[in-house]
TORLUMVO-269621 format. One record per atom (N, C-alpha, C): chain; x, y, z; atom name; residue in three letters. Coordinates in pm, whole numbers, padded with zeros to 5 digits. Layout:
REM residues N
A, X, Y, Z, CA, ALA;
...
***
This chain:
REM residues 154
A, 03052, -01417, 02726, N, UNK;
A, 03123, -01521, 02657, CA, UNK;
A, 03030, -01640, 02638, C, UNK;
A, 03008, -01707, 02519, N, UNK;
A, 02971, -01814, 02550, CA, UNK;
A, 03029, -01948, 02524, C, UNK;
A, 02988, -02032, 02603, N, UNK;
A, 03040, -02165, 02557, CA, UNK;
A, 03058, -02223, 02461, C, UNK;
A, 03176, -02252, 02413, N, UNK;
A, 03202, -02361, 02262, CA, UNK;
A, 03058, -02436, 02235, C, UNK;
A, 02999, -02520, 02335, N, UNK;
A, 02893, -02652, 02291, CA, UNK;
A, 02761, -02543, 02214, C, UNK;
A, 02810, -02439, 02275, N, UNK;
A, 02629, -02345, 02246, CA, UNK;
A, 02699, -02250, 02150, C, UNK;
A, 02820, -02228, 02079, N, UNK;
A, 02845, -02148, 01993, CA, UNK;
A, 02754, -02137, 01864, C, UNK;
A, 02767, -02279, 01778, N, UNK;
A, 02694, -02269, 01677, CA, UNK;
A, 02557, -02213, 01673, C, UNK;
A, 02461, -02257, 01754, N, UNK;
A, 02310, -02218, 01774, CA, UNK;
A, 02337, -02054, 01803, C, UNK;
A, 02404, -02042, 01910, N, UNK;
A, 02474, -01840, 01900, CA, UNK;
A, 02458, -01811, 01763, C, UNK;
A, 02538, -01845, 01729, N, UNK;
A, 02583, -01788, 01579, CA, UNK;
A, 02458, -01803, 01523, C, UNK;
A, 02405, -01912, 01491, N, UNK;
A, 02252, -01911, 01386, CA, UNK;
A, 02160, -01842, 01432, C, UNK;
A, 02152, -01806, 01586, N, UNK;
A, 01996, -01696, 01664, CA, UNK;
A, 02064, -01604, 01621, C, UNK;
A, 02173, -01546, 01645, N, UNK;
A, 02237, -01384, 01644, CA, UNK;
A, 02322, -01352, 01503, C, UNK;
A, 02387, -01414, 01471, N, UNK;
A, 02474, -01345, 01375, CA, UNK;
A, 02494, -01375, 01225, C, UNK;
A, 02419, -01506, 01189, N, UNK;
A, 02382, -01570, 01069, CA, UNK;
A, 02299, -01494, 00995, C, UNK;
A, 02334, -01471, 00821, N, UNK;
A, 02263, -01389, 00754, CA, UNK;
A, 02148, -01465, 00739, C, UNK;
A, 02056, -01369, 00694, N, UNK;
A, 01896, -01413, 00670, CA, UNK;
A, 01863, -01445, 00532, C, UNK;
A, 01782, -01499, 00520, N, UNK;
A, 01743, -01486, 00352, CA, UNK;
A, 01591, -01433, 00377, C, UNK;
A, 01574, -01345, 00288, N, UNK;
A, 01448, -01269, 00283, CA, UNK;
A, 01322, -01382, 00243, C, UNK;
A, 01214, -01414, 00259, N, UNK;
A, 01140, -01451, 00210, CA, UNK;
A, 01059, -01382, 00079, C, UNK;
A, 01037, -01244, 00098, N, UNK;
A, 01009, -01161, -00012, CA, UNK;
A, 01033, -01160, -00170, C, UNK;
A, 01198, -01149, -00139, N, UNK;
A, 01308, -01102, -00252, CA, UNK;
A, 01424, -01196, -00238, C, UNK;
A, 01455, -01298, -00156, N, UNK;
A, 01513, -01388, -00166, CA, UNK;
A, 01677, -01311, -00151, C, UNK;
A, 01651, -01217, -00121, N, UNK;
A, 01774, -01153, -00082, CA, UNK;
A, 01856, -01207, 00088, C, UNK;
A, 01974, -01234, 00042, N, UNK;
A, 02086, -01232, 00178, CA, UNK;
A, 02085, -01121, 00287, C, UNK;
A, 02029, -01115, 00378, N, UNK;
A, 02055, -00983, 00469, CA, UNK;
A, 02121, -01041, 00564, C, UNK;
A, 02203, -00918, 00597, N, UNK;
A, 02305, -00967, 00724, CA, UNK;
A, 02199, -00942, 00902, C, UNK;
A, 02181, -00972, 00965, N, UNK;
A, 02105, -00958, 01069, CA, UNK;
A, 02093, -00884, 01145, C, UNK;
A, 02221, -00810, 01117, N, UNK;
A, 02191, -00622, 01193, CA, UNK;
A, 02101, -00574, 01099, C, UNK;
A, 02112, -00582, 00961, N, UNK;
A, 02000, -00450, 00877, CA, UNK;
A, 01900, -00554, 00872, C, UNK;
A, 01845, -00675, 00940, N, UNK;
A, 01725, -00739, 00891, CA, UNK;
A, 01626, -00658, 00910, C, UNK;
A, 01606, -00570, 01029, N, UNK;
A, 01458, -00491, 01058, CA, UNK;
A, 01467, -00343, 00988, C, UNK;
A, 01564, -00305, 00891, N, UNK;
A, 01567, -00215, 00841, CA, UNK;
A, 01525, -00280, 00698, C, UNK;
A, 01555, -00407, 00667, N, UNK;
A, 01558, -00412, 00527, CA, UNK;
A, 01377, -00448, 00546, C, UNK;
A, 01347, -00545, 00643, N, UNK;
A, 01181, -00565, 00640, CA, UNK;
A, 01096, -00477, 00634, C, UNK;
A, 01155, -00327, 00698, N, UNK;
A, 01039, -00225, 00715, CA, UNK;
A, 01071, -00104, 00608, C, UNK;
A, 01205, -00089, 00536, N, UNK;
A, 01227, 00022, 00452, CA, UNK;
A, 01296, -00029, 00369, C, UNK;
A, 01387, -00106, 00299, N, UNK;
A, 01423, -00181, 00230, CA, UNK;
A, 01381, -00282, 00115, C, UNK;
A, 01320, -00384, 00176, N, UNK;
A, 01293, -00479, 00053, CA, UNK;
A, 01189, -00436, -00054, C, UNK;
A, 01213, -00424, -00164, N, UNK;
A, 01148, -00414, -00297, CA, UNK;
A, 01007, -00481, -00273, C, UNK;
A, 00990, -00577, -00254, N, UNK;
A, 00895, -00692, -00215, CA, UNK;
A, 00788, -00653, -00085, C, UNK;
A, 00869, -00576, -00002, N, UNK;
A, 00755, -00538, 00102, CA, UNK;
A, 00624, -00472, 00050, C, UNK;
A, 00485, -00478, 00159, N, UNK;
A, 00384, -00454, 00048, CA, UNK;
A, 00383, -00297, 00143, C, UNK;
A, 00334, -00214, 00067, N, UNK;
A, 00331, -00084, 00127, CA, UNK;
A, 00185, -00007, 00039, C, UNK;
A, 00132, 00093, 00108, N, UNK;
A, -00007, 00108, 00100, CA, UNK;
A, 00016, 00256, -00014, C, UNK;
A, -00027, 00245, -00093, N, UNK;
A, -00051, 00373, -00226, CA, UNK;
A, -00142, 00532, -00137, C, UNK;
A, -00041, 00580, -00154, N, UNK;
A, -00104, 00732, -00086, CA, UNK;
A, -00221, 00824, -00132, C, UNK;
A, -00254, 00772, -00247, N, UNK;
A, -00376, 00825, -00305, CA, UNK;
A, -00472, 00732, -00300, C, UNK;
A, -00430, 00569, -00330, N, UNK;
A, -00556, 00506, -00334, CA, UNK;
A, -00567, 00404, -00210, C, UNK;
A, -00436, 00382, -00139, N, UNK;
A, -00469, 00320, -00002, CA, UNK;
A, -00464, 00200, -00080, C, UNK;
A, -00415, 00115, -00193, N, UNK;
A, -00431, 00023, -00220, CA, UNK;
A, -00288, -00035, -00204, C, UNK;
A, -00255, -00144, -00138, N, UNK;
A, -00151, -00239, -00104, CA, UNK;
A, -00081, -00300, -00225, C, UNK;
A, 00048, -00226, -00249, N, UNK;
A, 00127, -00329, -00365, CA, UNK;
A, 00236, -00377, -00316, C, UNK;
A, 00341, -00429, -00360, N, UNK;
A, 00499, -00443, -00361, CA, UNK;
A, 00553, -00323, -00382, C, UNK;
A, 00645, -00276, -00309, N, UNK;
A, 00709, -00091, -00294, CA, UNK;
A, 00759, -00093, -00445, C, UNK;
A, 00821, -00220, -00512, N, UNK;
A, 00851, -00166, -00627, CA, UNK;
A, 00784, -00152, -00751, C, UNK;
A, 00642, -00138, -00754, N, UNK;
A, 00546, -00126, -00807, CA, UNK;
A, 00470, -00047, -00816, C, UNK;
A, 00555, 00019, -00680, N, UNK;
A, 00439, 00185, -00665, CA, UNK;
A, 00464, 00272, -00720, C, UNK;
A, 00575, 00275, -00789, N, UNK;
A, 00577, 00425, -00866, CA, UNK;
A, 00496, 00447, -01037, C, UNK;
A, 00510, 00262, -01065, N, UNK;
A, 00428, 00291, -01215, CA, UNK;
A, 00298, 00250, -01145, C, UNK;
A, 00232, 00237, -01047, N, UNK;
A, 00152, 00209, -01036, CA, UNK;
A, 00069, 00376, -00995, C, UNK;
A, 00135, 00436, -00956, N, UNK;
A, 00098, 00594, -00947, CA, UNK;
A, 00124, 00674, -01089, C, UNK;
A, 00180, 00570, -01191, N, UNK;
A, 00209, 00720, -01301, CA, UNK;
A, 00116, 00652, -01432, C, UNK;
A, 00057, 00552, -01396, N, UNK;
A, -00032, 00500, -01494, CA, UNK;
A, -00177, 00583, -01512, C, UNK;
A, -00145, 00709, -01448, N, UNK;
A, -00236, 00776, -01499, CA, UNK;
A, -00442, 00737, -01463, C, UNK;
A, -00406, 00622, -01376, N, UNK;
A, -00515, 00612, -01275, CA, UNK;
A, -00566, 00638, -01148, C, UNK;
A, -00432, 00634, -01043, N, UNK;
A, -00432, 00633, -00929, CA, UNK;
A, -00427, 00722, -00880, C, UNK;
A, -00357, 00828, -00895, N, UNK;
A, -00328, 00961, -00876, CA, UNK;
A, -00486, 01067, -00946, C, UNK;
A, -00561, 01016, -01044, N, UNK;
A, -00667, 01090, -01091, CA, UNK;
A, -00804, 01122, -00997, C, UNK;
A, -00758, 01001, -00864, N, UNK;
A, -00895, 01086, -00797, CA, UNK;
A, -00898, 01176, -00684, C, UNK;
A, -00997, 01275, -00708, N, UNK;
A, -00983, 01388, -00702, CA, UNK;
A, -01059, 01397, -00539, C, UNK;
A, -01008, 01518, -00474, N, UNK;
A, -01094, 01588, -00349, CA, UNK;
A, -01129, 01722, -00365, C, UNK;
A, -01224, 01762, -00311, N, UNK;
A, -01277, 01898, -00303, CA, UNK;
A, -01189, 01989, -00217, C, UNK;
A, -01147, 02111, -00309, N, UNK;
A, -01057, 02192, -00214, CA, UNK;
A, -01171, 02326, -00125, C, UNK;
A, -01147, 02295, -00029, N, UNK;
A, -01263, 02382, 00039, CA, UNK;
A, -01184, 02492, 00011, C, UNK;
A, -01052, 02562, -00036, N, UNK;
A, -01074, 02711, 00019, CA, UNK;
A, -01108, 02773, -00160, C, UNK;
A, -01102, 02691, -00310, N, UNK;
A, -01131, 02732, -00466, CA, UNK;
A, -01243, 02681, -00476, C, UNK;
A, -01315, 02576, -00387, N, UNK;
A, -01439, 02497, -00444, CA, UNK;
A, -01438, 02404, -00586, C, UNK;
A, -01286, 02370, -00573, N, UNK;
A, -01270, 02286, -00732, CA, UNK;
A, -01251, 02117, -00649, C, UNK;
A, -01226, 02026, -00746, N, UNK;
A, -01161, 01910, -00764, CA, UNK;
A, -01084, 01914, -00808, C, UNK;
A, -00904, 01887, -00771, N, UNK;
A, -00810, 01864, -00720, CA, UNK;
A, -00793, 01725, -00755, C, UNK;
A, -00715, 01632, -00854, N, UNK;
A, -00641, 01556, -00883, CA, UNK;
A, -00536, 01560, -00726, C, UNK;
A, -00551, 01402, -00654, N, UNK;
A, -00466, 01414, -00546, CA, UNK;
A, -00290, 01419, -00612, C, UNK;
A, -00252, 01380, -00658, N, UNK;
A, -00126, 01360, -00727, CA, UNK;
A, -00090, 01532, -00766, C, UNK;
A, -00176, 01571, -00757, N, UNK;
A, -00149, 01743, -00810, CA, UNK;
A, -00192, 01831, -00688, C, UNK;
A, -00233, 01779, -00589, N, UNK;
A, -00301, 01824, -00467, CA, UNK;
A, -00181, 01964, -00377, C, UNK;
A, -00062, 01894, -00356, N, UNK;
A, 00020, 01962, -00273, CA, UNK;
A, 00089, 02079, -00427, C, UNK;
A, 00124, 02039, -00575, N, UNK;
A, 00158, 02170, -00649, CA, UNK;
A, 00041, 02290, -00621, C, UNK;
A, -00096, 02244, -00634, N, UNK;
A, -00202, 02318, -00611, CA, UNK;
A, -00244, 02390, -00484, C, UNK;
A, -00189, 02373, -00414, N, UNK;
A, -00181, 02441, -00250, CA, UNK;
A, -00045, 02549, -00272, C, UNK;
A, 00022, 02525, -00344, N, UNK;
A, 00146, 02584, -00361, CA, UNK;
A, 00118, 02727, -00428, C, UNK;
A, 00071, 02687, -00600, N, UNK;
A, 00011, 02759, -00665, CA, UNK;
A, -00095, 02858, -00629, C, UNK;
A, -00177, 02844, -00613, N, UNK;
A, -00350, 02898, -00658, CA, UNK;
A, -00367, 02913, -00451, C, UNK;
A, -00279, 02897, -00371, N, UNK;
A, -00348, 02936, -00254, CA, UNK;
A, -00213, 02995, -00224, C, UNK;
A, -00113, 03078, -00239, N, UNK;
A, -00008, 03133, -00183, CA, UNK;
A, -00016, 03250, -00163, C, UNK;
A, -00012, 03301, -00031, N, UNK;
A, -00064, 03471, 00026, CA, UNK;
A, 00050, 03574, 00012, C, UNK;
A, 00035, 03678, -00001, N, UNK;
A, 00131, 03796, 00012, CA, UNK;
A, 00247, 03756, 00047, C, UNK;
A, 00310, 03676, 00136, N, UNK;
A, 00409, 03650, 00183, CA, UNK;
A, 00482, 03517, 00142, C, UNK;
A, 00381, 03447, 00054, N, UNK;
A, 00473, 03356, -00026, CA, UNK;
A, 00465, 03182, 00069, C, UNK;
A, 00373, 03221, 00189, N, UNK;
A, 00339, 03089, 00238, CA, UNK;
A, 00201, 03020, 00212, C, UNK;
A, 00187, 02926, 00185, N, UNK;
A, 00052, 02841, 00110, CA, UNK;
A, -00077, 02875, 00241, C, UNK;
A, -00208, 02910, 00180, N, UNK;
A, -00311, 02893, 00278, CA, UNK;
A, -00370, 02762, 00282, C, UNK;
A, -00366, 02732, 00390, N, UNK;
A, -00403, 02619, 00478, CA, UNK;
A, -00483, 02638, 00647, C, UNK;
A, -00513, 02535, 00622, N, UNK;
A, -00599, 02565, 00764, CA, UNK;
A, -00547, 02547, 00869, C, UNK;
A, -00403, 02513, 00837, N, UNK;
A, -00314, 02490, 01011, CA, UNK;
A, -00177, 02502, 00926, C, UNK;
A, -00092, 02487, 01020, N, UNK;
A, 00054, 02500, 01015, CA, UNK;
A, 00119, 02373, 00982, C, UNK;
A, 00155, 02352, 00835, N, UNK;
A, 00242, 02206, 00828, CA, UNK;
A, 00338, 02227, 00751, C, UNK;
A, 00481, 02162, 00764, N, UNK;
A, 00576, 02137, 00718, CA, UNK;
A, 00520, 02176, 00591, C, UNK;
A, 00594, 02187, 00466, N, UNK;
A, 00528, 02194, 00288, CA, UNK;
A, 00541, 02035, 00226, C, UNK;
A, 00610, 01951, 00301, N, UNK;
A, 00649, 01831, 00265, CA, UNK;
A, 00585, 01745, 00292, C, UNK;
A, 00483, 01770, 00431, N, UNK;
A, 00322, 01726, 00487, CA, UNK;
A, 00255, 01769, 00433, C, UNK;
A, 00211, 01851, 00360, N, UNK;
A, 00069, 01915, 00313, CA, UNK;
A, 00054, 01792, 00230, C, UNK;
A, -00101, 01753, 00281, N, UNK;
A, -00171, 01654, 00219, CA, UNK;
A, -00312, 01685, 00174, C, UNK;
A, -00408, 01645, 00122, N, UNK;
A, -00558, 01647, 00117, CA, UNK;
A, -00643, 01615, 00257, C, UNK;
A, -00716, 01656, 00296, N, UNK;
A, -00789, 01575, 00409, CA, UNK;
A, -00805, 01424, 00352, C, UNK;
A, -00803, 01361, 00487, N, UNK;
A, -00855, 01221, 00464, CA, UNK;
A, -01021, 01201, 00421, C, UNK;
A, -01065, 01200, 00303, N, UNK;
A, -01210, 01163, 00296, CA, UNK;
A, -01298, 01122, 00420, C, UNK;
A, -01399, 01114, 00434, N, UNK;
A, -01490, 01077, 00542, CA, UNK;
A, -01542, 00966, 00477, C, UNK;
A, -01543, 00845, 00491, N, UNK;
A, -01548, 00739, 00493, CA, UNK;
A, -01614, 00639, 00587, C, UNK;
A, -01725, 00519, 00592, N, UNK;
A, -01781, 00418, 00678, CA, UNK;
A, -01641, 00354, 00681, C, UNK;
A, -01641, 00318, 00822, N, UNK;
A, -01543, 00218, 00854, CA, UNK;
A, -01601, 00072, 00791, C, UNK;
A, -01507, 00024, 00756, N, UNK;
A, -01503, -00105, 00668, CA, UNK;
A, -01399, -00171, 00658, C, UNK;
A, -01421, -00300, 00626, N, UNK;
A, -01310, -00437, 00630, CA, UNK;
A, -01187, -00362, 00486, C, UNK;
A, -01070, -00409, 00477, N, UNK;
A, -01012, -00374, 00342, CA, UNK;
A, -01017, -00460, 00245, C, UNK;
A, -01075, -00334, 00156, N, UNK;
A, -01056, -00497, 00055, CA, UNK;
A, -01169, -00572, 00016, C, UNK;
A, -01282, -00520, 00110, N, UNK;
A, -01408, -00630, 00151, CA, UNK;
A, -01499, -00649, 00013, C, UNK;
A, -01517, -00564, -00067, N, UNK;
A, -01580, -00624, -00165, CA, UNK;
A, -01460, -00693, -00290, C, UNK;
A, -01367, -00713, -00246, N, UNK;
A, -01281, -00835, -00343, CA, UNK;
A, -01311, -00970, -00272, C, UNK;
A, -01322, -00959, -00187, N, UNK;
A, -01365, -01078, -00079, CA, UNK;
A, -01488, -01159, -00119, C, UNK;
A, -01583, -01009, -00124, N, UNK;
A, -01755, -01085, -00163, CA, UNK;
A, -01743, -01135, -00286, C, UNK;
A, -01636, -01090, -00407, N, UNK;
A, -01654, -01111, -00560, CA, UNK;
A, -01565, -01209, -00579, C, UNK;
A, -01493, -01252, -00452, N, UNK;
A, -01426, -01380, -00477, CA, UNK;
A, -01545, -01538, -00393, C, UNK;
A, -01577, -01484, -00308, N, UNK;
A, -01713, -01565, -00260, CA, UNK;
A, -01804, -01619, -00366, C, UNK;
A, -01829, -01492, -00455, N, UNK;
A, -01945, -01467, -00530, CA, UNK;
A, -01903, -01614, -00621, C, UNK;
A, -01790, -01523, -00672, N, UNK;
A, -01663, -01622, -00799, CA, UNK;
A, -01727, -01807, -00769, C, UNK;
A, -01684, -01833, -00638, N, UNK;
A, -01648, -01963, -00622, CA, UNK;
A, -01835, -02026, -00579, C, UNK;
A, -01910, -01985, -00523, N, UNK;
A, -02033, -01985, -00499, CA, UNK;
A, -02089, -02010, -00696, C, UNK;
A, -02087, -01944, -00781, N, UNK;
A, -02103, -01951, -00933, CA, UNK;
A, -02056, -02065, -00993, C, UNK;
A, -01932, -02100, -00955, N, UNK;
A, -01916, -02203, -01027, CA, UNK;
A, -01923, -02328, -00952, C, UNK;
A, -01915, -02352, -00863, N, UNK;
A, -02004, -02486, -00749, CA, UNK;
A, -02135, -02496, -00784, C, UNK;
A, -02233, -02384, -00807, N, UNK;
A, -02296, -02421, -00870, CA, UNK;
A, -02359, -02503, -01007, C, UNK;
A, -02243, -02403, -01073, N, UNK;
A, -02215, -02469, -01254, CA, UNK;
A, -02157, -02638, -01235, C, UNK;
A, -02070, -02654, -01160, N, UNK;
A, -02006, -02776, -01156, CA, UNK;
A, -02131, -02858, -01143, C, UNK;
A, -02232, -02825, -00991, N, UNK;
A, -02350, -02919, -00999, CA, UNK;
A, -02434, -02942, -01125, C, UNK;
A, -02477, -02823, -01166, N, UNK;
A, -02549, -02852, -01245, CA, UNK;
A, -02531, -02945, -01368, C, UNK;
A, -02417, -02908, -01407, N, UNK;
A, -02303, -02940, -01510, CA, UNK;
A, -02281, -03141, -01494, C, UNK;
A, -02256, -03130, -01354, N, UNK;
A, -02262, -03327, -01320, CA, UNK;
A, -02395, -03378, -01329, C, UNK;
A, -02480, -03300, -01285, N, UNK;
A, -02637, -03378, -01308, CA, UNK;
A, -02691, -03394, -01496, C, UNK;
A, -02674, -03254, -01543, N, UNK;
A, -02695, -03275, -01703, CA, UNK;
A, -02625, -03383, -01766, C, UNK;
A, -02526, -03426, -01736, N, UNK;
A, -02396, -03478, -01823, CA, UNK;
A, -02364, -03599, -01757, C, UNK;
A, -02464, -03670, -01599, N, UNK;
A, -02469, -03814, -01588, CA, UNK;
A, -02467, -03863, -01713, C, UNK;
A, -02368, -03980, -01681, N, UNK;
A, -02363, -04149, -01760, CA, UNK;
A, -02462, -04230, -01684, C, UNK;
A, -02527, -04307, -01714, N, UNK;
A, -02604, -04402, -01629, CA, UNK;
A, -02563, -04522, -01685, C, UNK;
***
């Protein structure tokens, strides 16, 4: 039970709806950690082919624009390149044995079958948008100097 004097603050820690920062949406405070982690339109969520971070509601034309989905991995058991976006029909297709189950190199759900993860240097994300935004602002600090010394008034 709590006390009348401490009700209100109750009510605003526990039971007061939220407003999303994202999407500016009303959530009631039981679904707040459902709407932050699977819910809001606005949450940023990572692209399965390119690992690149958008807004969830952006990911689907952002996969059918016919870029993201185009790069390709080597299928070790045809020796082709494999469009990832076409990766799991192609395991389906062109590797299915006598018995109608896909060859693979281990046992997974059909709803898991993925590409291997590339082999990759570990690296910052993102890191050369970083240097070309450095670069960006380093270029024109420069220009600005130069730009105030040519173009003194005396």
């Amino acid at each position: 039970m709590v006390p009348r004097k401490l009700m209100d603050e109750h009510y605003d820690e526990n039971h007061a709806p939220m407003n999303c920062a994202l999407c500016k949406e009303t959530i009631d405070r039981e679904s707040w950690d459902l709407h932050k982690s699977e819910k809001c339109p606005q949450r940023m969520v990572a692209c399965e082919y390119c690992e690149f971070e958008l807004p969830a509601i952006d990911l689907n034309e952002h996969q059918i624009q016919d870029v993201c989905g185009n790069r390709t991995e080597h299928c070790q058991t045809c020796r082709k390149y494999i469009r990832l976006r076409e990766w799991i029909g192609h395991e389906m297709q062109c590797h299915t044995n006598s018995n109608g189950s896909a060859e693979t190199s281990r046992t997974i759900p059909e709803r898991e079958v993925r590409p291997p993860a590339p082999v990759r240097p570990a690296r910052p994300a993102h890191g050369s948008q970083h240097k070309r935004l450095l670069f960006t602002i380093a270029v024109t600090g420069i220009a600005v100097m130069v730009g105030s010394i040519l173009f003194q008034r005396d």
